[in-house]
TORSE-689105 format. One record per residue (C-alpha): x, z, y. Coordinates in steps of 0.25 Angstrom, whole numbers. Layout:
% TORSE-689105
+-------+-------+-------+
|    xx |    zz |    yy |
+-------+-------+-------+
|     X |     Z |     Y |
...
+-------+-------+-------+
END
This chain:
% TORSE-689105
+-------+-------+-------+
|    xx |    zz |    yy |
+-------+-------+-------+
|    33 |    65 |   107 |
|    44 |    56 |   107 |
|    38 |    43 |   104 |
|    48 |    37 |    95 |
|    42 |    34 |    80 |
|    47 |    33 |    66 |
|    39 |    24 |    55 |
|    42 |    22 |    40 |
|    37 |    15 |    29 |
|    35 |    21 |    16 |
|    32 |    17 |     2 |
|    29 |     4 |    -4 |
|    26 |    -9 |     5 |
|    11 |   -15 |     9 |
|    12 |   -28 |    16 |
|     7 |   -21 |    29 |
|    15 |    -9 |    29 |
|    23 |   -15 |    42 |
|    11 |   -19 |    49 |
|     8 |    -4 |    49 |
|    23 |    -3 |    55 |
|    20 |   -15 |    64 |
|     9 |    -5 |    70 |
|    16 |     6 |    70 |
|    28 |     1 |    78 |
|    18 |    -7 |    86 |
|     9 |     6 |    91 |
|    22 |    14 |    92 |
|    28 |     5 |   104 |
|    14 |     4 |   108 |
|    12 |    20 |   111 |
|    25 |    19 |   117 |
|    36 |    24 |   104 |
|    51 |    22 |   112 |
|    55 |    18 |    95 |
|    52 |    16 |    84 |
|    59 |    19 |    71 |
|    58 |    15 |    57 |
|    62 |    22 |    45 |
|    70 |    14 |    37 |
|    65 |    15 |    21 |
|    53 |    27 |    25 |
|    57 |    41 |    27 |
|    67 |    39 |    15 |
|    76 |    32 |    26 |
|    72 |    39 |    36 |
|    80 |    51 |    30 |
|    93 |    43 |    28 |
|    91 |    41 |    44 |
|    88 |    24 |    42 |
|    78 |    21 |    55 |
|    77 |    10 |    61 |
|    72 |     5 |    75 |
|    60 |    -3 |    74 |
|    58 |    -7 |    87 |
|    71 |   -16 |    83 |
|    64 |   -20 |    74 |
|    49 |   -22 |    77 |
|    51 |   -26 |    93 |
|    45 |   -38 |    93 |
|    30 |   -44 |    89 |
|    36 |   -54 |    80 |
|    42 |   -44 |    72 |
|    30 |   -36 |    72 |
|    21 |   -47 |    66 |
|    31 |   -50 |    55 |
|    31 |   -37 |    52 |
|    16 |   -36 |    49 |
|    19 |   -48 |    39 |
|    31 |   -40 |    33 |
|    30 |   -34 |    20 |
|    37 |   -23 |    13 |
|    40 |   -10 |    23 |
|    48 |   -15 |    36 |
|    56 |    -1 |    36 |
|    58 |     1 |    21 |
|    52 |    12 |    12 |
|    55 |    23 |     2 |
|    46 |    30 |    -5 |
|    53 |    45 |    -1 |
|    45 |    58 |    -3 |
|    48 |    69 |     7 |
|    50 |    81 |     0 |
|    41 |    92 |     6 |
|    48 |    99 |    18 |
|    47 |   113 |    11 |
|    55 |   109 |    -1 |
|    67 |   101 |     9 |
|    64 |    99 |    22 |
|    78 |    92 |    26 |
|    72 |    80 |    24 |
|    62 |    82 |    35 |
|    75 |    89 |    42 |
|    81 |    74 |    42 |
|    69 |    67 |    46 |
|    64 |    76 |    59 |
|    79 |    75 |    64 |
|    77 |    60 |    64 |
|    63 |    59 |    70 |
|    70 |    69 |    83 |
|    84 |    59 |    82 |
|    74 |    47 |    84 |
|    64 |    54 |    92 |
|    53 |    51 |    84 |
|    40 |    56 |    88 |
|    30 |    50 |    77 |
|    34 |    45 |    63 |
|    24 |    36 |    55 |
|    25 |    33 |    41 |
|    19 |    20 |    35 |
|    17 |    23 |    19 |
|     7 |    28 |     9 |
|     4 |    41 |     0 |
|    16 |    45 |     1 |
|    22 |    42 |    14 |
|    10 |    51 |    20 |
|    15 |    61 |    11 |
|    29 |    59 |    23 |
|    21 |    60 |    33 |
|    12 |    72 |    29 |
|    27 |    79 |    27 |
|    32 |    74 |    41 |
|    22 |    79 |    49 |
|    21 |    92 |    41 |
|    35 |    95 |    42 |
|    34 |    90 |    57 |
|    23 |    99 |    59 |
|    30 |   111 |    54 |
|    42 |   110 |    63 |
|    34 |   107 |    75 |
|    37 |    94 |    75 |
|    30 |    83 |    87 |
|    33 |    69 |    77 |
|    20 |    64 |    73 |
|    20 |    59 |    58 |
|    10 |    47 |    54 |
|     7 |    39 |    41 |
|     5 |    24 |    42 |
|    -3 |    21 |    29 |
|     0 |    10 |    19 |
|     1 |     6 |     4 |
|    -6 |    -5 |    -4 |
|    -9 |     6 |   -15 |
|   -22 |    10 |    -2 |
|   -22 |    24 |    -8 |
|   -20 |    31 |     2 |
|   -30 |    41 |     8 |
|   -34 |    43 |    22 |
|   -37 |    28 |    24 |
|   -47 |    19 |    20 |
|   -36 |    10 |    15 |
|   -21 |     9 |    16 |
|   -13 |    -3 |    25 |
|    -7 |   -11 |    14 |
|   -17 |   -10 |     5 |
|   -25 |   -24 |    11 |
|   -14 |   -31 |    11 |
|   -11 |   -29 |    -4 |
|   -26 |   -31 |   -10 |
|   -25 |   -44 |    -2 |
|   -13 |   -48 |    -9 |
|   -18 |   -43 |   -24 |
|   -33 |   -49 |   -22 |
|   -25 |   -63 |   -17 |
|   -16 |   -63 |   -27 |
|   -26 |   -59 |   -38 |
|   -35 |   -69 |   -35 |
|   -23 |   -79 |   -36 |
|   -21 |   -75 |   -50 |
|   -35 |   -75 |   -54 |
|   -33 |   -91 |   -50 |
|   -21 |   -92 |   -59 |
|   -26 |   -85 |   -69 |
|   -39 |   -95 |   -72 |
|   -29 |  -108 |   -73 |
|   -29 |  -109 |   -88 |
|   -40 |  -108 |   -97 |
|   -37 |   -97 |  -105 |
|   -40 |   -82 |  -108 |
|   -32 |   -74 |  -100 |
|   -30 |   -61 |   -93 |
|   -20 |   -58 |   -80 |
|   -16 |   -43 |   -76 |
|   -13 |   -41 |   -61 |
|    -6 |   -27 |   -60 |
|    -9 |   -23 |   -45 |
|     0 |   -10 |   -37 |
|    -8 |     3 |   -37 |
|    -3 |    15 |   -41 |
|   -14 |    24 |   -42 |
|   -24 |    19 |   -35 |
|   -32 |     4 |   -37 |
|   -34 |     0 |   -23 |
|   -25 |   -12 |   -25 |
|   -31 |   -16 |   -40 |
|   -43 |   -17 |   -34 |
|   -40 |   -26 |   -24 |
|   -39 |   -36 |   -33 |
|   -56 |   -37 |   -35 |
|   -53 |   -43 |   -18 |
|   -49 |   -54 |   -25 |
|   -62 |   -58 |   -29 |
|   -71 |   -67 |   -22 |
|   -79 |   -79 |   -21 |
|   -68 |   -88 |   -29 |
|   -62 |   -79 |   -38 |
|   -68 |   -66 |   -48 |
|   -57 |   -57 |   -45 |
|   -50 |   -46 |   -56 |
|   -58 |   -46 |   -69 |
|   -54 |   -30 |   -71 |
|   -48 |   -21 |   -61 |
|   -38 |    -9 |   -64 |
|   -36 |     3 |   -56 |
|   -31 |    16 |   -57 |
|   -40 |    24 |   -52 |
|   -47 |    22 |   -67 |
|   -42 |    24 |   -81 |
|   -37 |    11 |   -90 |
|   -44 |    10 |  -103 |
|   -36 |     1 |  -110 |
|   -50 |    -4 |  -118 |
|   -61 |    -3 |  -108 |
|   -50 |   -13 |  -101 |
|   -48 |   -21 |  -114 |
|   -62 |   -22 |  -116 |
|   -65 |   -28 |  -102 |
|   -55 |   -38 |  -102 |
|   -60 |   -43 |  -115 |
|   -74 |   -45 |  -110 |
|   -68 |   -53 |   -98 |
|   -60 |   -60 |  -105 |
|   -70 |   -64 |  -116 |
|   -79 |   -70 |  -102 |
|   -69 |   -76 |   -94 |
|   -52 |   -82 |   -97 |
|   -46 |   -77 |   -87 |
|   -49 |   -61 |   -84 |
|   -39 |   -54 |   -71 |
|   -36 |   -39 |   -72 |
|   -30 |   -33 |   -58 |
|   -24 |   -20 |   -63 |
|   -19 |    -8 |   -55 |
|    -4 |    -5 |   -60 |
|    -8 |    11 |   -61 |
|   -19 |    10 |   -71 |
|   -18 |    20 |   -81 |
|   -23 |    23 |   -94 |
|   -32 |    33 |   -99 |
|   -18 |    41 |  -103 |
|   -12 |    42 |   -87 |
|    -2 |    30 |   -90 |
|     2 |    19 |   -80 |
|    -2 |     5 |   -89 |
|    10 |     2 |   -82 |
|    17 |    13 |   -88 |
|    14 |     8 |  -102 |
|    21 |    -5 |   -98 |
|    33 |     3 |   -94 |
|    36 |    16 |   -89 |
|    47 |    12 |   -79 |
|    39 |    17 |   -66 |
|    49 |    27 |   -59 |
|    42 |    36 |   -50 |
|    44 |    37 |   -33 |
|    47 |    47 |   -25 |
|    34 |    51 |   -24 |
|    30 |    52 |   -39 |
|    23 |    38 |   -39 |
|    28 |    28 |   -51 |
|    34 |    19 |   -42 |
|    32 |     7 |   -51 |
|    18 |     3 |   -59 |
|    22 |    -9 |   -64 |
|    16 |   -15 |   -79 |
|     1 |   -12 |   -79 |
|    -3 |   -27 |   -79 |
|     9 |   -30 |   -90 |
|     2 |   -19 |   -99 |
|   -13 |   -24 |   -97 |
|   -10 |   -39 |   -98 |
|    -2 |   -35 |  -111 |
|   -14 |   -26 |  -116 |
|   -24 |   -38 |  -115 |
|   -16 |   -48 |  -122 |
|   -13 |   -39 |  -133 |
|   -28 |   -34 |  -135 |
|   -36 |   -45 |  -130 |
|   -27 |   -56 |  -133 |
|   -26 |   -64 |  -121 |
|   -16 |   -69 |  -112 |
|   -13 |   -59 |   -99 |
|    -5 |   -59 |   -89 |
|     1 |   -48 |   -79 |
|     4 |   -50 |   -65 |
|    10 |   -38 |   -56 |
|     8 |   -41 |   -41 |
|    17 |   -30 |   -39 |
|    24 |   -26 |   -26 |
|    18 |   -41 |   -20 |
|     5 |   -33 |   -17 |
|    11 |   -27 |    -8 |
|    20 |   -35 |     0 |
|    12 |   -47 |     1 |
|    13 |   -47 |    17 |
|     9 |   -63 |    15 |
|    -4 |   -58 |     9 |
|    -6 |   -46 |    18 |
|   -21 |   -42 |    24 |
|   -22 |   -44 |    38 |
|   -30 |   -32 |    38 |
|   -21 |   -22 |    31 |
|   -12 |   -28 |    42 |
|   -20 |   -25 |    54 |
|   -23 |   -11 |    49 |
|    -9 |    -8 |    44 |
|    -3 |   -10 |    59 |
|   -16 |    -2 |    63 |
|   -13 |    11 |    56 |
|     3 |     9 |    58 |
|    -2 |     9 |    74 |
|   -13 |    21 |    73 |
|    -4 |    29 |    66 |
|     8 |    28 |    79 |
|    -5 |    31 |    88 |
|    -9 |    43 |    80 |
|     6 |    49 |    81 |
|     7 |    46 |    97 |
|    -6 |    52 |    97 |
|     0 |    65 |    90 |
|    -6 |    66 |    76 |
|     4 |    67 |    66 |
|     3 |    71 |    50 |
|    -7 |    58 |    49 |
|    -8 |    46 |    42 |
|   -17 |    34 |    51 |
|   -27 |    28 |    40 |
|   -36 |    19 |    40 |
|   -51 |    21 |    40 |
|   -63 |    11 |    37 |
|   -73 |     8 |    47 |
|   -82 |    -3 |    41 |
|   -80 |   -13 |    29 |
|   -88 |   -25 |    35 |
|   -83 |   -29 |    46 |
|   -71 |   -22 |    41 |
|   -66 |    -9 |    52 |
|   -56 |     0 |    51 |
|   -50 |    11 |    62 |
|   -36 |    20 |    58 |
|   -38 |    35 |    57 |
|   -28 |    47 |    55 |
|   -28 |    54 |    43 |
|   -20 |    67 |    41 |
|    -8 |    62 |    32 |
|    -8 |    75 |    22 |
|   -21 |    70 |    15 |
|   -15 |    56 |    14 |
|    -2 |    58 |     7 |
|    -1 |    60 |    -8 |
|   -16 |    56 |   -10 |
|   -20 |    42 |   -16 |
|   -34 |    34 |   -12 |
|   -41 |    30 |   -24 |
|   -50 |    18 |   -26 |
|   -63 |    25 |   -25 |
|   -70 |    27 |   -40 |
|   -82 |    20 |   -36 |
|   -75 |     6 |   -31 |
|   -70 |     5 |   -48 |
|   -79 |     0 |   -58 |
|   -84 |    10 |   -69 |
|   -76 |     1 |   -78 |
|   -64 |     3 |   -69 |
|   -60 |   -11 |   -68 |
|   -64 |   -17 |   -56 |
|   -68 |   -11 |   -41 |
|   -81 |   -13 |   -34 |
|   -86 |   -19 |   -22 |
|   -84 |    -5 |   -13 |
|   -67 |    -9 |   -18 |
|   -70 |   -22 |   -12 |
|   -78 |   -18 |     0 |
|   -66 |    -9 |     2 |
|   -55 |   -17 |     1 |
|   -59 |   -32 |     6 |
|   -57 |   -31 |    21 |
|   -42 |   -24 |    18 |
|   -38 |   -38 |    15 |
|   -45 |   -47 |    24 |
|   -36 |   -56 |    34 |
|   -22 |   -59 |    34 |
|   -10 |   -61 |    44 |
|    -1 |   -73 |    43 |
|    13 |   -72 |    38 |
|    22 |   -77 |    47 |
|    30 |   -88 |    39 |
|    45 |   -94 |    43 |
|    50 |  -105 |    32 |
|    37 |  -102 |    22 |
|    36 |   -88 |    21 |
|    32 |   -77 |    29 |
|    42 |   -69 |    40 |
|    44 |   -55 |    38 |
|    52 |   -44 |    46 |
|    63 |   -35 |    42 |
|    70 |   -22 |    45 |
|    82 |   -26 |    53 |
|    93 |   -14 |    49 |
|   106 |   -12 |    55 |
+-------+-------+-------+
END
């Protein structure tokens, strides 16, 4: 194999996706690559040609610890679908003649869903044409829906963040003596991972979210009334953490009803939920006649590198250095995923997963870990999803606030 290796970065930021690069570059001079390449802006720049040379950019430890305190994706991203080889196949024409020009022996892919779904349509068109580059997905997104793996680099990270932050609130929310309720709309497309991260922020000094939302289970709109009611009746200050894809019993984003701007990405995904926290805190004042509030953490959950888990950072360079190991060692049409050894002391070991059941397919909170009434989560979700967010790794700050790194381009 010529040992020269091509990594990208694809779809939406976590605040660890580079410490999965960090490991990949890391184990790829360590297994003796001669380069290593990065595509600029994911396979989307990868067809217009744009690679850059990373060991310009990565060649020094320095560089390497800022970049695991770096949000955002180092390279760039896109959110390109490959069409399938047998509809066009001069897109993978393009690409195979700039893996031999490079002399690429083993391309890895940091991403989610969807970026195994490039992967599973590299090694498959590499397979058919005989070809000897190894093809490897690098896991990550915050959405930690993806299956194969016990959970999803990037997902710590941003359930540290929401249960911090929510907690925060919960404190402001008590200043004033009077009845209120405050909306916190949390990412999560499909999936509630992330919403029911905020019951982490329960402990000792503070109760956590009153109600919880996730998609996995029908809104109804007076069950929900009805509960907030009785809350509010008990206590003045009542704290909702809502997914922003809960829908109602009709199919329809809660969002949607706000507005119905939401454009869809390449891969058919409405690429903005935005307005479900706006549309319960307004369904509360007018029926229940209380003040609200609605906060959007939006894309903060995400890129709070500040706030980032020391163990989402730890295993997000492990899987990035597993998955160069599994290519030199041959596999390819894989993803490296994670798998869970023991809760308490929390223990965890990487493990190869064959890519094709992974891409397209979405991990759903387990049925059992929601409440019969659907609005909170159990102690199995917190069992779960505690240890993800234990620990944390300094920022390293110049003038106040913290140093990151940055693609140097010519």
């Amino acid at each position: 194999m010529a040992w020269n290796l091509l990594v990208g970065q694809s779809g939406g930021p976590t605040a660890v996706i580079n410490s999965s690069l960090a490991g990949v570059y890391e184990s790829a001079k360590a297994f003796g690559a001669e380069h290593v390449y990065g595509m600029q802006y994911g396979i989307e720049g990868l067809l217009e040609g744009r690679i850059v040379d990373l060991d310009r950019q990565l060649g020094d430890k320095m560089a390497i610890e800022l970049l695991k305190r770096t949000p955002s994706s180092f390279l760039g991203s896109c959110r390109h679908k490959l069409p399938d080889a047998e509809v066009n196949e001069a897109p993978y024409r393009t690409l195979f003649q700039l893996f031999d020009r490079y002399k690429i022996g083993a391309v890895l892919y940091i991403g989610g869903n969807d970026s195994m779904d490039t992967i599973a349509k590299l090694a498959a068109y590499g397979a058919a044409k005989n070809s000897d580059i190894r093809f490897i997905g690098v896991p990550k997104t915050i959405d930690n829906d993806l299956v194969g793996t016990d959970h999803t680099p990037g997902y710590g990270s941003a359930a540290k963040y929401i249960a911090t932050i929510l907690k925060e609130v919960i404190c402001d929310s008590s200043v004033y003596d009077i009845r209120s309720v405050t909306v916190a709309e949390i990412m999560g497309r499909h999936t509630g991972w992330l919403a029911g991260a905020a019951s982490l922020a329960a402990g000792s000094d503070s109760d956590g979210p009153d109600i919880i939302l996730l998609p996995e289970r029908v809104f109804d709109e007076e069950a929900f009334l009805a509960r907030v009611a009785e809350l509010e009746a008990r206590r003045h200050n009542v704290i909702i953490a809502a997914s922003e894809g809960v829908k109602n019993r009709d199919g329809v984003f809660l969002c949607d009803l706000v507005s119905t701007a939401g454009q869809l990405d390449a891969f058919g995904h409405k690429a903005i939920l935005s307005g479900t926290s706006r549309y319960l805190a307004d369904l509360i004042r007018v029926r229940l006649g209380c003040k609200t509030r609605a906060i959007e953490f939006s894309t903060l959950q995400r890129c709070a590198s500040h706030l980032a888990s020391r163990t989402d950072i730890t295993e997000a360079y492990q899987v990035g250095g597993a998955a160069v190991e599994a290519a030199f060692r041959g596999q390819t049409g894989k993803m490296c995923g994670i798998r869970r050894l023991a809760d308490q002391p929390y223990r965890t070991e990487t493990a190869l997963v064959d890519v094709t059941a992974v891409a397209n397919r979405e991990k759903c909170v387990p049925a059992e870990w929601i409440t019969p009434d659907g609005m909170q989560v159990t102690a199995d979700f917190e069992r779960y999803a505690r240890p993800l967010i234990q620990a944390e790794l300094t920022p390293i700050y110049i003038n106040g606030v913290p140093q990151h790194i940055h693609l140097e381009t010519e």
